[in-house]
ZATOR-737819 format. One record per residue: residue number from 1; x, y, z of N, C-alpha, C in turn; residue in three letters. Coordinates in Angstrom, 2 decimals, decimal comma. Example, Ala and Ser with C-alpha at 12.3 -4.5 7.8 and 13.67 -1.06 7.14 Angstrom:
BEGIN
   pos    n_east   n_north      n_up   ca_east   ca_north     ca_up    c_east   c_north      c_up   code
     1     13,19     -5,69      7,80     12,30      -4,50      7,80     13,20     -3,30      7,80    ALA
     2     12,85     -2,25      7,08     13,67      -1,06      7,14     12,90      0,03      7,87    SER
***
This chain:
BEGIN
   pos    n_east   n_north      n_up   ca_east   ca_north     ca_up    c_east   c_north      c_up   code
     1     39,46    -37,13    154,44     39,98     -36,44    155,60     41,28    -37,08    156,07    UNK
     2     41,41    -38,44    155,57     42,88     -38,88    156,26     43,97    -39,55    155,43    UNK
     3     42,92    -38,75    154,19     43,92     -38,98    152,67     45,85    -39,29    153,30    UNK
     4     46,33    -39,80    152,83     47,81     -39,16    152,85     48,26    -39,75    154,64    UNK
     5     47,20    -39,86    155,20     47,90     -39,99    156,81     48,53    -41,75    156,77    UNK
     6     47,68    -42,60    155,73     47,93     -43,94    156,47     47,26    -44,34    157,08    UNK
     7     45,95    -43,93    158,03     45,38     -44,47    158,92     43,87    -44,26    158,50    UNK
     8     43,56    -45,52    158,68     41,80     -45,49    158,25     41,10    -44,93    159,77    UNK
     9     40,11    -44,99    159,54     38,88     -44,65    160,80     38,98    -45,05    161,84    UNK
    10     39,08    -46,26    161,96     38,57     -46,63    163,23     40,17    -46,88    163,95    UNK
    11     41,31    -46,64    163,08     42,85     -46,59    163,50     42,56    -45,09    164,22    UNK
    12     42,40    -44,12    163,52     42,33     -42,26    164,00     41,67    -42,45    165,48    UNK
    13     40,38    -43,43    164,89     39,62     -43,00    166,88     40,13    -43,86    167,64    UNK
    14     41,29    -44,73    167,43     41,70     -45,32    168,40     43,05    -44,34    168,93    UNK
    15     43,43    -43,79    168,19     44,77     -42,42    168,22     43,80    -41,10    169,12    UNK
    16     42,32    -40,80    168,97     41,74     -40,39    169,60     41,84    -40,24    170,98    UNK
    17     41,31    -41,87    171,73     40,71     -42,41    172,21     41,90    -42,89    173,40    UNK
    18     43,20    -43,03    173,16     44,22     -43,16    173,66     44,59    -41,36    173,85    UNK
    19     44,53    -40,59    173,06     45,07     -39,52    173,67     44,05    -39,17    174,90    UNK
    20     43,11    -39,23    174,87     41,91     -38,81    175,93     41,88    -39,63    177,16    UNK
    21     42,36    -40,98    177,14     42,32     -41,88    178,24     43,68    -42,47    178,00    UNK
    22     44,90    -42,33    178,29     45,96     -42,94    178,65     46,04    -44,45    178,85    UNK
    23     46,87    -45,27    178,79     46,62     -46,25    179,65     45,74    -47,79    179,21    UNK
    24     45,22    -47,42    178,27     44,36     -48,66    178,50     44,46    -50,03    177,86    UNK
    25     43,85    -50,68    178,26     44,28     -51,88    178,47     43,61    -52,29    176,48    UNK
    26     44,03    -53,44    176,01     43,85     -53,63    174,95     42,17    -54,00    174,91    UNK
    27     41,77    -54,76    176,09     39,95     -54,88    176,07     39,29    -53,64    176,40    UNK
    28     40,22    -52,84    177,26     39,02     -51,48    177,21     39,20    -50,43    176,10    UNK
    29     40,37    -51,07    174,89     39,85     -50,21    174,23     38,95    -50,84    173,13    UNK
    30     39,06    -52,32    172,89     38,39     -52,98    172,11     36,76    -52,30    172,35    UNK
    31     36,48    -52,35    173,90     35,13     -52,41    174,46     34,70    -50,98    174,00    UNK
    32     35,71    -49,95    174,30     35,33     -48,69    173,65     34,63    -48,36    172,52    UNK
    33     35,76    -48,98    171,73     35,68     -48,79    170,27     34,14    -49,64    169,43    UNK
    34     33,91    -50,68    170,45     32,86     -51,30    169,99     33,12    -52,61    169,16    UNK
    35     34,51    -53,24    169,37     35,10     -54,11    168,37     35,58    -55,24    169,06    UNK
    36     35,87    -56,27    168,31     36,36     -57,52    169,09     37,53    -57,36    169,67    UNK
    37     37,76    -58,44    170,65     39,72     -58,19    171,34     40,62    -58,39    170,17    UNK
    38     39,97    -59,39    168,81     40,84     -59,49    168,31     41,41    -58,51    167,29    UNK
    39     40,47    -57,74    166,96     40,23     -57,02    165,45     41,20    -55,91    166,68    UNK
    40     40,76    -55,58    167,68     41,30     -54,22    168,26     42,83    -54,43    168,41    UNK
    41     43,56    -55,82    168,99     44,70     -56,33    168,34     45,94    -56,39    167,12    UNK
    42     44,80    -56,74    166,58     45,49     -56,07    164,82     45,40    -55,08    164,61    UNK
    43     44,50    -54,03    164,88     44,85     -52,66    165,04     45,92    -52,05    165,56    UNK
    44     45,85    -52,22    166,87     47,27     -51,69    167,66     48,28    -52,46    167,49    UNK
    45     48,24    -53,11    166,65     49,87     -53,52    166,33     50,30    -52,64    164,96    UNK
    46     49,15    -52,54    163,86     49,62     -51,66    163,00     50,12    -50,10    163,69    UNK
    47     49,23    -49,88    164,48     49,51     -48,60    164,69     50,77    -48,47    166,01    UNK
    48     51,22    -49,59    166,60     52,54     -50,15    167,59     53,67    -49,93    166,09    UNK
    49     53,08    -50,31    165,03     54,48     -50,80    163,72     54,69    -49,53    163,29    UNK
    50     53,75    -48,48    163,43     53,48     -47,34    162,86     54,79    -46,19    163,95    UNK
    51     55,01    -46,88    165,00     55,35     -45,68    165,47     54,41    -44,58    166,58    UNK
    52     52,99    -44,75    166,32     52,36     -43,97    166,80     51,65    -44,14    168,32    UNK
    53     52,10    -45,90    168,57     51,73     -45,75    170,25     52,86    -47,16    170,58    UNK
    54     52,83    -47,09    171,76     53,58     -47,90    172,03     52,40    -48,75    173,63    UNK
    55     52,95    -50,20    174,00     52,75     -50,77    174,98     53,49    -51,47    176,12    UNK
    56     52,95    -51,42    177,29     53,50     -51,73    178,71     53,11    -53,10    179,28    UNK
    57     53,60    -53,85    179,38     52,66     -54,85    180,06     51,86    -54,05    181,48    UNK
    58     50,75    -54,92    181,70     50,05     -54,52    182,94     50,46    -55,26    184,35    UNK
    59     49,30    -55,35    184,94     50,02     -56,05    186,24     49,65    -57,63    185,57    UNK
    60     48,96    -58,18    184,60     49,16     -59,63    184,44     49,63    -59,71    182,78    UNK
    61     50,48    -60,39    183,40     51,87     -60,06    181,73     50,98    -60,56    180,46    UNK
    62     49,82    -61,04    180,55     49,05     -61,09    179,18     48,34    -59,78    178,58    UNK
    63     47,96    -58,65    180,07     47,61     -57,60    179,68     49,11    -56,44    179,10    UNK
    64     48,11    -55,92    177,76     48,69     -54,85    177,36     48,30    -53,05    177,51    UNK
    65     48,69    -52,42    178,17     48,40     -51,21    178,17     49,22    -50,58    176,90    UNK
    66     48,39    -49,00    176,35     48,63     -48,90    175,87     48,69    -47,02    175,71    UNK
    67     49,69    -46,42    175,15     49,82     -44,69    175,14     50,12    -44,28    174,17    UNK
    68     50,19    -42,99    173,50     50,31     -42,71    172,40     51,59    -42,26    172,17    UNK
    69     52,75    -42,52    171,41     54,29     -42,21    171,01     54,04    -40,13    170,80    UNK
    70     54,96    -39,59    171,11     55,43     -38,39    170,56     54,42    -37,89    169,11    UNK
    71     54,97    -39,04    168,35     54,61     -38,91    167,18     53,15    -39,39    166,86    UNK
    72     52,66    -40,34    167,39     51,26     -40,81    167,35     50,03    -39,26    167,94    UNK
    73     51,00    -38,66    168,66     50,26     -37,36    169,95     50,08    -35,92    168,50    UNK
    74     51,55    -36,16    167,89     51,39     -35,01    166,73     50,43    -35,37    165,84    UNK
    75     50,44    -36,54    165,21     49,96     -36,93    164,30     48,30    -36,80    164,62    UNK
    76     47,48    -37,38    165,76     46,53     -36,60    166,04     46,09    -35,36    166,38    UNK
    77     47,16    -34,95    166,55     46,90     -33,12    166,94     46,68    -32,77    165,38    UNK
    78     47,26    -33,17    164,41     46,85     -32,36    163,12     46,07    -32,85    162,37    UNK
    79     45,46    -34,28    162,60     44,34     -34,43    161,82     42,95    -34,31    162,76    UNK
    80     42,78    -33,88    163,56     41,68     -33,88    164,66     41,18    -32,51    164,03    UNK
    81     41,16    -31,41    163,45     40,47     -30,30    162,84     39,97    -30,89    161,62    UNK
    82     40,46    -31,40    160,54     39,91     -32,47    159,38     39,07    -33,01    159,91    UNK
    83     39,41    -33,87    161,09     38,17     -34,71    161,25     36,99    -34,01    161,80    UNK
    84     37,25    -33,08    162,17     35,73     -32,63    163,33     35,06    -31,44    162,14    UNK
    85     35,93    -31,38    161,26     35,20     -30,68    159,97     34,61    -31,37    159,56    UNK
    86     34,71    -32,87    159,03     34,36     -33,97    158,00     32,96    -34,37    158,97    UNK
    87     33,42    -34,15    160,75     31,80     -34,86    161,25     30,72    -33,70    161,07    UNK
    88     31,53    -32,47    161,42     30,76     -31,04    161,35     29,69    -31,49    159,70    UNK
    89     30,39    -31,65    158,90     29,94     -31,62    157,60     28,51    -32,71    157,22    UNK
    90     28,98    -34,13    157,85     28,40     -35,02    158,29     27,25    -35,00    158,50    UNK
    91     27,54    -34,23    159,66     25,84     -33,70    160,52     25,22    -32,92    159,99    UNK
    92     25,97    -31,88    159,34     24,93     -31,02    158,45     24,35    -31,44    157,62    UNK
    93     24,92    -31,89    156,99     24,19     -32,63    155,41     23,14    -34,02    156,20    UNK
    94     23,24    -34,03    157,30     22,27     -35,47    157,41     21,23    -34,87    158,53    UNK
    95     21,60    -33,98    159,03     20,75     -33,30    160,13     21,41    -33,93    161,77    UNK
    96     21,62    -33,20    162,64     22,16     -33,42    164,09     21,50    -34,89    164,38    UNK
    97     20,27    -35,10    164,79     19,76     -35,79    165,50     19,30    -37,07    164,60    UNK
    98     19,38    -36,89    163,35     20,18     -37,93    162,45     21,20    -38,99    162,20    UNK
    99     22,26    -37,82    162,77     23,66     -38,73    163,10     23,92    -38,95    164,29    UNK
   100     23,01    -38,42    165,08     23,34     -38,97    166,40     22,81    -40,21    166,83    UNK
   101     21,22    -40,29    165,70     20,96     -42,09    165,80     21,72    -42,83    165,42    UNK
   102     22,37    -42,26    163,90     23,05     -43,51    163,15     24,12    -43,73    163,75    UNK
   103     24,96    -42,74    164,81     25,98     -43,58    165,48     25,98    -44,53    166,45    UNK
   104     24,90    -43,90    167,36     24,64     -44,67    168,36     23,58    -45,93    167,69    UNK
   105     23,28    -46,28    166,89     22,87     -47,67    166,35     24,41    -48,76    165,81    UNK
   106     25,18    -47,58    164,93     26,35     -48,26    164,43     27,01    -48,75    165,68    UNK
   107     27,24    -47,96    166,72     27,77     -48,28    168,03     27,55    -49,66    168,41    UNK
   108     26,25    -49,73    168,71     24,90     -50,76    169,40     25,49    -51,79    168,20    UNK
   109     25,45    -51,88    167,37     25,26     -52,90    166,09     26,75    -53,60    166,47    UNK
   110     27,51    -52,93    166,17     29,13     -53,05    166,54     29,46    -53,63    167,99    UNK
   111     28,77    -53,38    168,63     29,30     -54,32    169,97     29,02    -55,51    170,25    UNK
   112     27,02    -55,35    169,93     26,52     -57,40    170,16     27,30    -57,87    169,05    UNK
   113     27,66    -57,20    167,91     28,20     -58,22    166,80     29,37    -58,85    167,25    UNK
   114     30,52    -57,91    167,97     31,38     -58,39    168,51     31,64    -59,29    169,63    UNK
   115     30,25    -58,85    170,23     30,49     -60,20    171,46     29,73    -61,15    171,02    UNK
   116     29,57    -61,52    170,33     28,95     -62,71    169,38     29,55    -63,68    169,46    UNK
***
């Protein structure tokens, strides 16, 4: 689904995740995403190098806020039908209430691991 884009998974739902909530700070999106401050770090800098979001300092100059570039806003506008096909597909082949455990476990799994 994101053949050709450059951006793996958990880069797309952070391009998501910023278009839907503006603004946020580099721990709320770590906390979102379910990932460490640091891993969420190296993320948004690839995707800061990429062009596709850019950052503000906050009110304490260690915090980074963060929004999605022009191009980061297109670039999810055209792979967001791929993707909601690929989950559409997902769920079918595994059954709804299937994937709705296995995310919300992957979720759960992904966060104590991170605050570890």
């Amino acid at each position: 689904m994101l053949a050709g884009s450059g951006l793996h998974a958990t880069q797309f739902t952070a391009l998501q995740l910023l278009d839907s909530a503006p603004n946020l700070t580099t721990t709320e999106l770590a906390e979102a995403l379910g990932v460490d401050q640091t891993t969420a770090t190296r993320m948004l800098a690839l995707i800061k190098k990429a062009g596709l979001a850019s950052d503000t300092v906050g009110a304490d100059r260690r915090q980074r806020r963060w929004a999605l570039s022009a191009q980061g806003q297109a670039l999810q506008k055209k792979l967001k039908p791929r993707w909601e096909a690929a989950q559409e597909a997902f769920e079918k082949r595994l059954g709804r209430a299937e994937a709705a455990a296995l995310k919300k476990a992957s979720y759960l799994a992904a966060s104590r691991l991170s605050s570890a």
